[in-house]
C-alpha positions as CSV (number, residue, x, y, z in Angstrom):
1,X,107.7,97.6,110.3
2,X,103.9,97.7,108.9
3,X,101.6,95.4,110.4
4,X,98.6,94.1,109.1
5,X,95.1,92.4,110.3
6,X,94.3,88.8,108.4
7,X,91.3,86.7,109.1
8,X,92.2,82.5,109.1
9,X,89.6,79.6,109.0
10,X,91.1,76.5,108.9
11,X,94.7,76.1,107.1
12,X,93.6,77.3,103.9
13,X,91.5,80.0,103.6
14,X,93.0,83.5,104.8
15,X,91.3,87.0,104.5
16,X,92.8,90.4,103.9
17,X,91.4,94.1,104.8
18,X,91.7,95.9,101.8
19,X,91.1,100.2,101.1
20,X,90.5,100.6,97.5
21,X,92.1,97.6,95.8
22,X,95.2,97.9,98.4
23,X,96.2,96.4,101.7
24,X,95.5,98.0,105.0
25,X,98.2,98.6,106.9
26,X,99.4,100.0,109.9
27,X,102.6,101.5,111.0
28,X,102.1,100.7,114.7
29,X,101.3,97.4,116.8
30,X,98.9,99.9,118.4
31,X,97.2,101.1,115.5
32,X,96.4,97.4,114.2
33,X,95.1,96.6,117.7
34,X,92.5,99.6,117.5
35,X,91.4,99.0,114.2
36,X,90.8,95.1,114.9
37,X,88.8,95.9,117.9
38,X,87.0,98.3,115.7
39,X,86.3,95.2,113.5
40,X,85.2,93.4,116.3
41,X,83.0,95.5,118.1
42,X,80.9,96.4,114.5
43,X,80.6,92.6,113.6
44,X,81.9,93.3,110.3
45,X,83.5,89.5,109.9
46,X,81.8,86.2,110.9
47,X,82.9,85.0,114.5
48,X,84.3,82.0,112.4
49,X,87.5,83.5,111.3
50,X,90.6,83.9,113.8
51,X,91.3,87.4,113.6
52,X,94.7,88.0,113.9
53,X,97.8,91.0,113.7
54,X,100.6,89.8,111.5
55,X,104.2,92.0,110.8
């Protein structure tokens, strides 16, 4: 299964991490986790958006 980080605010508007014009994604739960703290600890998106690991 390949999991992948998304970024939600409110019901319509959804954000993807993307590498080159393709998805990031990540073969382990674990994997996801450390890349989203990664995210998280650099600031990289607005604290406005739920962050979030989705299968």
């Amino acid at each position: 299964m390949l999991y992948r980080i998304v970024g939600k605010e409110g019901p319509r508007i959804v954000i993807q991490f993307m590498k080159k014009n393709v998805e990031l994604t990540f073969r382990t739960y674990r994997e996801a986790e450390d890349y989203l703290e990664k995210i998280r600890k650099e600031k990289v998106i607005p604290g406005k958006y739920k962050l979030e690991i989705v299968a």
